[in-house]
C-alpha angles and dihedrals in degrees: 000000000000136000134231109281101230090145091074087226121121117258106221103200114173135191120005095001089057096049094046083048090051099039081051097051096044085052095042078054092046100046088042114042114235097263091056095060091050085044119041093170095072099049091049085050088049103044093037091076095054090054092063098045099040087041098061099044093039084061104039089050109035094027107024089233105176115240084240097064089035088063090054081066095070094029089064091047085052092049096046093049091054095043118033099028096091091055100046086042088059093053107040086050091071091071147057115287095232101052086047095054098046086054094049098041085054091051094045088050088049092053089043096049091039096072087071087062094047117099100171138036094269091046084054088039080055099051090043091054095044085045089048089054100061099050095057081062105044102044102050096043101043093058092056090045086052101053093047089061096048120110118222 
């Protein structure tokens, strides 16, 4: 339908186009609340913790996972975010936020979504990367893009 706007330059789209970009983003505002799309921090803060509840009960019912493989799923997320978060932040921290955290949100929506595809513990060790991901991309950025925005 459209494609991210990194030229700096406006996109004109008429007629129909114009009618399906505005009805996604009403109902983006809508889903979202207005505050969440100025501050995807917090929503990342919000939804993670579902993720950890809702993951641990979808794989010992549906898939029989063992409590002791499932701990290795948040094990892995701590350990990222120890390990690898200096270096994502020194890269991300070249470009623009919002492109950043376009990119990140969409990763972190991709590891989310991806649990419903996943049948087995590395296909959840997997999710939970991709998810992980996305998060050492959104959080640090988003606070910088928020405080750029404050006024003080």
């Amino acid at each position: 339908m459209a494609y991210c706007n990194l030229l700096r330059r406006p996109v004109l789209l008429t007629g129909a186009r114009d009618s399906a970009l505005l009805g996604v983003a009403v109902s983006g505002l809508v889903a979202a609340g207005p505050m969440e799309l100025f501050m995807p921090e917090a929503a990342a803060m919000r939804f993670h913790s579902y993720i950890w509840v809702l993951l641990a009960v979808y794989a010992k019912t549906n898939f029989g996972l063992p409590e002791y493989l499932y701990g290795w799923i948040p094990t892995t997320n701590a350990v990222m975010c120890v390990v690898v978060q200096f270096p994502v932040t020194y890269i991300v921290r070249r470009y623009r936020s919002l492109p950043v955290l376009a990119v990140g949100m969409a990763i972190y929506a991709c590891g989310a979504g991806s649990v419903a595809l996943m049948t087995s513990f590395p296909g959840f060790l997997t999710s939970m990367v991709i998810l992980t991901f996305g998060e050492l991309v959104v959080v640090p950025v988003a606070s910088g893009h928020r405080q750029e925005w404050c006024v003080v």
